[in-house]
N, C-alpha and C positions, 0 to 999 in steps of 0.2 A: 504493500500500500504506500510506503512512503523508505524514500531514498536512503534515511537514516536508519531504519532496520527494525527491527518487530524488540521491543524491549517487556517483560513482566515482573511486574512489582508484587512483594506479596503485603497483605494489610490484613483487616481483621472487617468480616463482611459484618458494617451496623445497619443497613437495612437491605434486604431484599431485592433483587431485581437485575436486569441487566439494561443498559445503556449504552450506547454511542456517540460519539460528535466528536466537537472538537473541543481542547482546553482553554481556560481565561482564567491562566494565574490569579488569586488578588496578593499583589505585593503591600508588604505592610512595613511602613517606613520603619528603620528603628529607633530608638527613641536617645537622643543623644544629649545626657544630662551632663550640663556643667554645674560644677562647682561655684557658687556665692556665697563668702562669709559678709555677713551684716554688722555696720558697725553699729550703726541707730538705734536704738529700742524701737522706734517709731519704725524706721523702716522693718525690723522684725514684726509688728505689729501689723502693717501693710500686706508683708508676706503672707502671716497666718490672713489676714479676710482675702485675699486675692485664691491661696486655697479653698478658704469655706464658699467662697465666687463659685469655685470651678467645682464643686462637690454638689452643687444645689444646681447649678450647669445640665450637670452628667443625672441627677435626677431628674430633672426635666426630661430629659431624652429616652430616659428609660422608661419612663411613665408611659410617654408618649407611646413607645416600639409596646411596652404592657397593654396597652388599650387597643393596638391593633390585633396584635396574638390574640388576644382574649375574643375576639371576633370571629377567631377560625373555628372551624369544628375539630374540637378534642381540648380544645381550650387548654395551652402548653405556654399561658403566661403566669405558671408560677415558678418559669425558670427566669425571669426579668426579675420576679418577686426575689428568688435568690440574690439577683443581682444589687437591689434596694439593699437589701439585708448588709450587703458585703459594705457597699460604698459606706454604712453608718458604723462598721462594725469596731473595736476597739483597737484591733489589730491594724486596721487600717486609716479610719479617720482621727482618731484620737492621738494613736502613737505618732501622725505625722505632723501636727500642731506640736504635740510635745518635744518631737525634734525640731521644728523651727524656730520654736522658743529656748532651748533647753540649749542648741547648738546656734542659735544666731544663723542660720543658712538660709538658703532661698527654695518655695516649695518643693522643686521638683528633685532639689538633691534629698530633702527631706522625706520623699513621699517614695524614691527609689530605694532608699536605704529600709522601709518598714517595709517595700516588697520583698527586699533582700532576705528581710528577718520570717518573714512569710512565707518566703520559697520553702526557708531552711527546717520550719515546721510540719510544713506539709511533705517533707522527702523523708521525712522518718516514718511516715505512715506507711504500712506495708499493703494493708488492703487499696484492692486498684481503685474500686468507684471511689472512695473518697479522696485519693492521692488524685486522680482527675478532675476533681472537683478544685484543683489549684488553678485551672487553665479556667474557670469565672473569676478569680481574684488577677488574673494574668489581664482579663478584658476590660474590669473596671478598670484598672490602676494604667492603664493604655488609653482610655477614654477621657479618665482625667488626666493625662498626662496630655492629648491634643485639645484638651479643652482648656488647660492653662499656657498654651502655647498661641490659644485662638485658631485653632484648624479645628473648619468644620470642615474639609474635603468629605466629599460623596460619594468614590468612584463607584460605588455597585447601585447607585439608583440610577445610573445609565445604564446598564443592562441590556441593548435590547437585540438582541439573536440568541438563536438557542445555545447555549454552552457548560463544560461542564466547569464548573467550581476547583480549581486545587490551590489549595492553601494549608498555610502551617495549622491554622485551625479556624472554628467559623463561631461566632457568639450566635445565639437568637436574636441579639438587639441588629447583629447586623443582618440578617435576614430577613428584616423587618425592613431594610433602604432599599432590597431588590423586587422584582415584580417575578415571583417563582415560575410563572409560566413560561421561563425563556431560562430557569432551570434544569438542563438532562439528569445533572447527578453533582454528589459532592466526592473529592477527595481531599484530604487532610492526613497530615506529616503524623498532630495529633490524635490523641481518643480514644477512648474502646467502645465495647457495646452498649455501654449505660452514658455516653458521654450528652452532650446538650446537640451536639451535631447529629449523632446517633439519631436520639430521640426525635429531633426534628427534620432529621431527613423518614424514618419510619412515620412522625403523623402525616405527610403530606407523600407520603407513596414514593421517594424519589430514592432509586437507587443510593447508594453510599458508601465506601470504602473508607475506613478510617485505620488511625495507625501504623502507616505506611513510614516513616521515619524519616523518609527521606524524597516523597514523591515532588516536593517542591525544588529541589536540587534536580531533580532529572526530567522533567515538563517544563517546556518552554511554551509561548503563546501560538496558537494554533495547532499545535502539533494533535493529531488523531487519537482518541484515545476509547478502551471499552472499558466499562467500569464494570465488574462484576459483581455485586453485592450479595448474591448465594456463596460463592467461594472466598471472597475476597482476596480477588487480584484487580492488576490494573495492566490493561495491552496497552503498552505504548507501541505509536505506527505500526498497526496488526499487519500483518502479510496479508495478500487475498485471500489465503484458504483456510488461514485465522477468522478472518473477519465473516468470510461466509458460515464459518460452522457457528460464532457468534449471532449471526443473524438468525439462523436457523433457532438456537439456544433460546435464542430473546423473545420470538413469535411463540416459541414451543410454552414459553415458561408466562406468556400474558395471556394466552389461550388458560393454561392450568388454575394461573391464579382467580381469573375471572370465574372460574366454574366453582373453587372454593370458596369465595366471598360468598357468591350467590347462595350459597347452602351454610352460610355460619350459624343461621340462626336455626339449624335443622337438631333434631335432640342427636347422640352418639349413642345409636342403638345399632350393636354387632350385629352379622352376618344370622347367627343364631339365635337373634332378640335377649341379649344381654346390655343392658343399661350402664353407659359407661360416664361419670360425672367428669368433665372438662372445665376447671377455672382457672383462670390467670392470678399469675404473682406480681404485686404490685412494690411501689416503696412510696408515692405520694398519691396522697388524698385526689388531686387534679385528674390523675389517670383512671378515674370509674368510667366517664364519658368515651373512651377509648377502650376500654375492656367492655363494656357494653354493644362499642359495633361491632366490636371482631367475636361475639357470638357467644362469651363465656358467660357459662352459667353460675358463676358464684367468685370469691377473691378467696383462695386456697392457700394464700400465705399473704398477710400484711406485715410486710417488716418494718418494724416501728423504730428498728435503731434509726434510723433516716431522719428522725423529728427530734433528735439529739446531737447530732453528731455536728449539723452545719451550724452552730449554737454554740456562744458561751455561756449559756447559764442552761440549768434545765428546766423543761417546758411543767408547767404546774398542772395538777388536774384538773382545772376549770378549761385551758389550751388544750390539751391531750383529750378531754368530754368534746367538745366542736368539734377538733380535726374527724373526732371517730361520730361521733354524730352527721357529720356531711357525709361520710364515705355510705355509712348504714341506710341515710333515706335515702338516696339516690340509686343505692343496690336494690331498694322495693321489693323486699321481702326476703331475695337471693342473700344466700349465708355470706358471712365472713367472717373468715379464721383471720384473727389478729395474733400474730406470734408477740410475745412479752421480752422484754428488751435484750437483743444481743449483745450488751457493750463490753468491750474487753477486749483480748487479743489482739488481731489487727484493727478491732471497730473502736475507735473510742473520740470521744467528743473535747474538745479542745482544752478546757477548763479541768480535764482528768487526765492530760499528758504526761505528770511529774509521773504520778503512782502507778500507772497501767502500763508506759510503755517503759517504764525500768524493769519488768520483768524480764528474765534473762530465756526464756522460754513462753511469750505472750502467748501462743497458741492452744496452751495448754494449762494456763494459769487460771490469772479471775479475771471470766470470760463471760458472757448468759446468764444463766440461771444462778450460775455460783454467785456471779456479782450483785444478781438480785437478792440473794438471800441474806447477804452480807449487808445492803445497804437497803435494807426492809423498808425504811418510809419510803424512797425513791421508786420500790418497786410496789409497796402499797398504794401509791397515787394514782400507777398506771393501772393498777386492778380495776382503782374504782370507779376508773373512768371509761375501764371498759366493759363493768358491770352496768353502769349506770347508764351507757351508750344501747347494753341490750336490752332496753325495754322499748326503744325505739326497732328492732327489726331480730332478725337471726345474728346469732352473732356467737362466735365460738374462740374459747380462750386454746393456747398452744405453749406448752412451756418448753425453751431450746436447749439444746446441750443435756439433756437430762440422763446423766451414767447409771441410774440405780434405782430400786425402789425407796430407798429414804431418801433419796435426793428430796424424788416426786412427790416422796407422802410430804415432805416439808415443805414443800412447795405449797401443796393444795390444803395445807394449815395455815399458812398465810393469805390463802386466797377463801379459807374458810372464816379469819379473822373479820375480812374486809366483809364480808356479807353480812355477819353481825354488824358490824360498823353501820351499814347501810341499813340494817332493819332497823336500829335503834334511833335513826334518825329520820325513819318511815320514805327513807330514798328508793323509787323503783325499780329494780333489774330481776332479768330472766329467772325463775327460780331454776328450773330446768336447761343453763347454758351448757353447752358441750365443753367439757373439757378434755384437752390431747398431748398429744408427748408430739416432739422431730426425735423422729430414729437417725441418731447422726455418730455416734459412737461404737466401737465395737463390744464394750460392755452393754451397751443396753442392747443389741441385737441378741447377746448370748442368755441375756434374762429378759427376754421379750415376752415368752410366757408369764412370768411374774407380773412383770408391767401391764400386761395388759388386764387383769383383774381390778385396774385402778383407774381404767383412764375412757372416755367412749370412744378414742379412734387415736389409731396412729397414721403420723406422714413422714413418709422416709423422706429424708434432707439428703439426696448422694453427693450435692458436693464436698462435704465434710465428712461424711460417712465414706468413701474414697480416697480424700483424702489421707484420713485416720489411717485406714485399713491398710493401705497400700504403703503409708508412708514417705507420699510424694508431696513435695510443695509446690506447686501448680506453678507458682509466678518464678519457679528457678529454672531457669531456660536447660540446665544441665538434665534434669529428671523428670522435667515437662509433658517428654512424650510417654511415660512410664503412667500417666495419669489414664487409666483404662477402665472405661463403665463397664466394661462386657466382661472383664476380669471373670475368673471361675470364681474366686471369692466372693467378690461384690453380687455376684448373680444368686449365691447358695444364702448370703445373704438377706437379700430380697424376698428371697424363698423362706426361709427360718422368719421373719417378721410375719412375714403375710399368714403362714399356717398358724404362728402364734393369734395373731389377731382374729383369722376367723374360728380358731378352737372357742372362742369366748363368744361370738357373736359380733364382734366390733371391726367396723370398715378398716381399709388399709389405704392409705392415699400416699402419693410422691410429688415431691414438689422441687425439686430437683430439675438441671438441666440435664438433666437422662430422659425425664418422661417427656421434655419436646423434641427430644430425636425421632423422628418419622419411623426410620426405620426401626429403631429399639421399640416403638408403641408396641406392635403385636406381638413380642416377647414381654413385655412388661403387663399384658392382658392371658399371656400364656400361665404368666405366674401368681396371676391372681388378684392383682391392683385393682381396686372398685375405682381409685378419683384418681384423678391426674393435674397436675397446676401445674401452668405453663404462663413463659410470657405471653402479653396479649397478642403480638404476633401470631403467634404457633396457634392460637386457639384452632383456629377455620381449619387449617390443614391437618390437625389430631385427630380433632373429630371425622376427616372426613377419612380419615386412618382408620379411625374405631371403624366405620360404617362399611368399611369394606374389608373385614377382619372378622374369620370367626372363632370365639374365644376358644370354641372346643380344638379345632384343628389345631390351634398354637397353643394350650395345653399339653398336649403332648409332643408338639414340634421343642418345648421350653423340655420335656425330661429329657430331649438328646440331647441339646445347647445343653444343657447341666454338666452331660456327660464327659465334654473337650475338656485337657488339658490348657488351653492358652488362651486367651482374647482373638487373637489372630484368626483360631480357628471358629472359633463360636459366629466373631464376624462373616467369615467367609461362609458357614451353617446358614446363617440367616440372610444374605445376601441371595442365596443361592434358594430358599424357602419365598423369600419376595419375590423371585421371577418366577416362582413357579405357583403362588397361593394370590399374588396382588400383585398382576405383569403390569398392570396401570399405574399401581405406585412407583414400581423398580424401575419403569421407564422415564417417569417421570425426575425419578431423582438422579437417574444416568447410574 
């Protein structure tokens, strides 16, 4: 196709789809701060208002980008709301007055040096979604940075040919200056699959590649390019018979999707009329309106660490009763499992850095449920608020990390305390709420019969329970690939929870990025899964997995897979069961 040669990049696929065109860099000037020492008190004085100038600036403009977002359908401005958050927050607007006063300098050396101290807190965090969450304090402190410079340059509200986006990374606020229909696709240096690009390349349907390191060093302006957002790669100057078998790929995969959409809202009833429950995992409130179109029936994991972590202080139970009060009426009747606070190990919220991340083994330390038990008002608040949440709709309690049966019984005595709390004060909640364990340990798998005479349903967590088992850490590139759902372990597993759970009569659900692997669904139905939570994404296409899967046939197709020595083989078992049980699906995914 092009004289310079067929190049491919690899990223990490954040939304769906396949695209072509051509690139439009956006180059983003860097920011070149000098040095001003102040002699004047008056002119320091100056400095600090010409700051607080450019801070009330830079809210204006994000109001503004807030108020159009909020207009789209899925409503995804409560990542601007982030952005509010950040420009007032202590870390940033506070400590950059206190260095212009404290050090006599002129804003922007002031306000480079609190990002400096910013960077450096946020590189210690090991968990990814929140260590990505640096690149919104990267966007403010860039905004006020052209805004006490006086640039308001534009260049993405000129936009107008179709192209695709590569840049080091993309805010929502700026997304809000281009007119997206003359958007193909994003790619970015930065992000992962939970990033703000991510997200706002998946609400509005546009392909995406993020995570590429280095795509803005090797895309120049025009050059041809495919973005593929199922695999996550990126063809630079495809060859012709590149680009042809692309085109073919791309017509193949918007024919598939279209037939999916259309059937999200259909139930997930097997081949053999087995009723299979599909909901999506959330982490904000904002997101029901998007898990509602893509078809799921219920929110199978609310992770609530999310409403702590982007905070310096922690949210009270009169905040924590709203936030779960919005998410409950809006779900109109459909359940939701709120898991209770994971903070700890790599999750911990800013104002708890000294104590949590001095552990010399955080992953294993106080983490979950340990932490909550430990700091019992913190974790009494969030009971009550979301006992007090369930008198408004279904609502079902989930305790994380939970190694043992004293853990859970101590658990569910603090959670027995709050209820007295709440009848003595004639406050309303579910008398009857569900409460659950995450099977995410290898002790609680081995005493899962135990467990489960205590609790009315378990949800297997694989990514932790994988993790555990295997003894791999996911983000070390050295034992990365070693991270395998199909493991014979993990799979006997699955199995041991699940027979534990229906010896008692109690459902067995996964919530895990295992149950939205397509292909894993009718092995994970062989083994006896009742629910499945998946991102909103995944819903349409699980379900539409369930409906063409019959659970009896993969029943016993799961006692062979049982049978393999290795992942490799079990995969190759099942790949080879798809083309001959669901040729529809196995073509589909190539």
């Amino acid at each position: 196709m092009d004289p310079k040669g067929e190049k491919i990049i690899k990223g990490v696929g954040a939304s769906p789809g396949i695209t072509i065109g051509r690139a439009l860099p956006v180059i983003k000037r860097p920011n070149k701060v000098a040095y001003k020492r102040l002699e004047d008190p008056k002119e320091v004085e100056r400095e600090a208002s010409r700051f607080h100038q450019a801070v009330q600036d830079t809210e204006r403009s994000l109001i503004q980008a807030r108020d159009e977002l909020s207009q789209d359908e899925g409503d995804y401005s409560y990542i601007i709301e982030a952005h509010l958050l950040i420009l007032k927050d202590k870390m940033i607007f506070d400590h950059t007055k206190e260095l212009i006063r404290q050090q006599s300098v002129n804003a922007e050396w002031a306000l480079s040096q609190a990002m400096s101290e910013a960077e450096e807190t946020f590189r210690k965090i090991k968990n990814s979604y929140i260590r990505s969450r640096f690149a919104d304090v990267e966007y403010v402190v860039d905004t006020l940075m052209r805004n006490l410079a006086g640039d308001q340059d534009n260049a993405l509200a000129d936009i107008k040919e179709k192209v695709i986006l590569v840049a080091h990374d993309l805010s929502p606020a700026e997304t809000t200056q281009m007119d997206l229909d003359w958007v193909l696709g994003f790619v970015t240096d930065m992000g992962g699959p939970t990033s703000h690009t991510a997200i706002l390349a998946q609400a509005k349907g546009i392909p995406a590649v993020v995570g590429t390191e280095k795509i803005t060093l090797e895309v120049e302006s025009g050059d041809f390019l495919i973005v593929d957002g199922l695999e996550g790669l990126v063809v630079v100057n495809p060859d012709e018979e590149t680009l042809h078998d692309y085109r073919d790929r791309q017509e193949a995969y918007q024919h598939y999707t279209q037939e999916v959409l259309a059937q999200a809202h259909l139930p997930a009833d097997t081949l053999d009329g087995h009723s299979v429950a599909v909901g999506a995992n959330m982490e904000m409130a904002e997101e029901v309106g998007s898990i509602l179109s893509y078809g799921a029936e219920s929110i199978g994991l609310y992770r609530t660490e999310f409403l702590y972590v982007t905070r310096r202080d922690f949210p009270g139970e009169e905040e924590l009763l709203e936030n779960f009060k919005t998410v409950v009426t809006r779900m109109e009747g459909r359940p939701v499992t709120i898991r209770t606070l994971d903070l700890g190990g790599d999750k911990f919220a800013s104002h708890m850095e000294g104590s949590l991340t001095a552990e010399n083994n955080p992953a294993l330390g106080l983490r979950a449920i340990r932490f909550c038990l430990k700091e019992k008002d913190l974790f009494k608040a969030q009971l009550r608020a979301i006992l007090r949440a369930s008198a408004l709709g279904r609502v079902r309690i989930m305790f994380p990390l939970i190694s043992g049966v004293g853990e859970l019984l101590e658990a569910k005595e603090v959670l027995e305390e709050v209820e007295a709390e709440l009848e003595q004060k004639g406050q309303e909640y579910d008398k009857n709420l569900e409460v659950g364990i995450m099977v995410e340990v290898p002790s609680a798998v081995t005493v899962a019969d135990m467990l489960a005479k205590h609790v009315d349903y378990f949800s297997i967590g694989t990514n932790d329970l994988i993790q555990y088992s295997l003894a791999i850490d996911r983000i070390n590139e050295h034992v990365a690939h070693l991270y395998q759902p199909l493991h014979p372990a993990v799979l006997r597993m699955i199995q041991q929870v699940v027979e534990s759970g229906h010896a008692v009569g109690i459902p067995v659900a996964m919530c895990g990025e295992m149950a939205g692997d397509q292909r894993v669904v009718p092995l994970l139905l062989g083994l006896g899964l009742d629910y499945l939570s998946v991102n909103a994404l995944a819903v349409p296409r699980v379900k539409q997995v369930v409906r063409l899967t019959s659970k009896e046939t993969w029943r016993q197709l799961a006692k062979e897979a049982l049978s393999f020595p290795t992942a490799a083989q079990v995969r190759e078992f099942i790949n080879g069961k798809l083309a001959k049980h669901i040729p529809e699906l196995f073509s589909e995914l190539g």
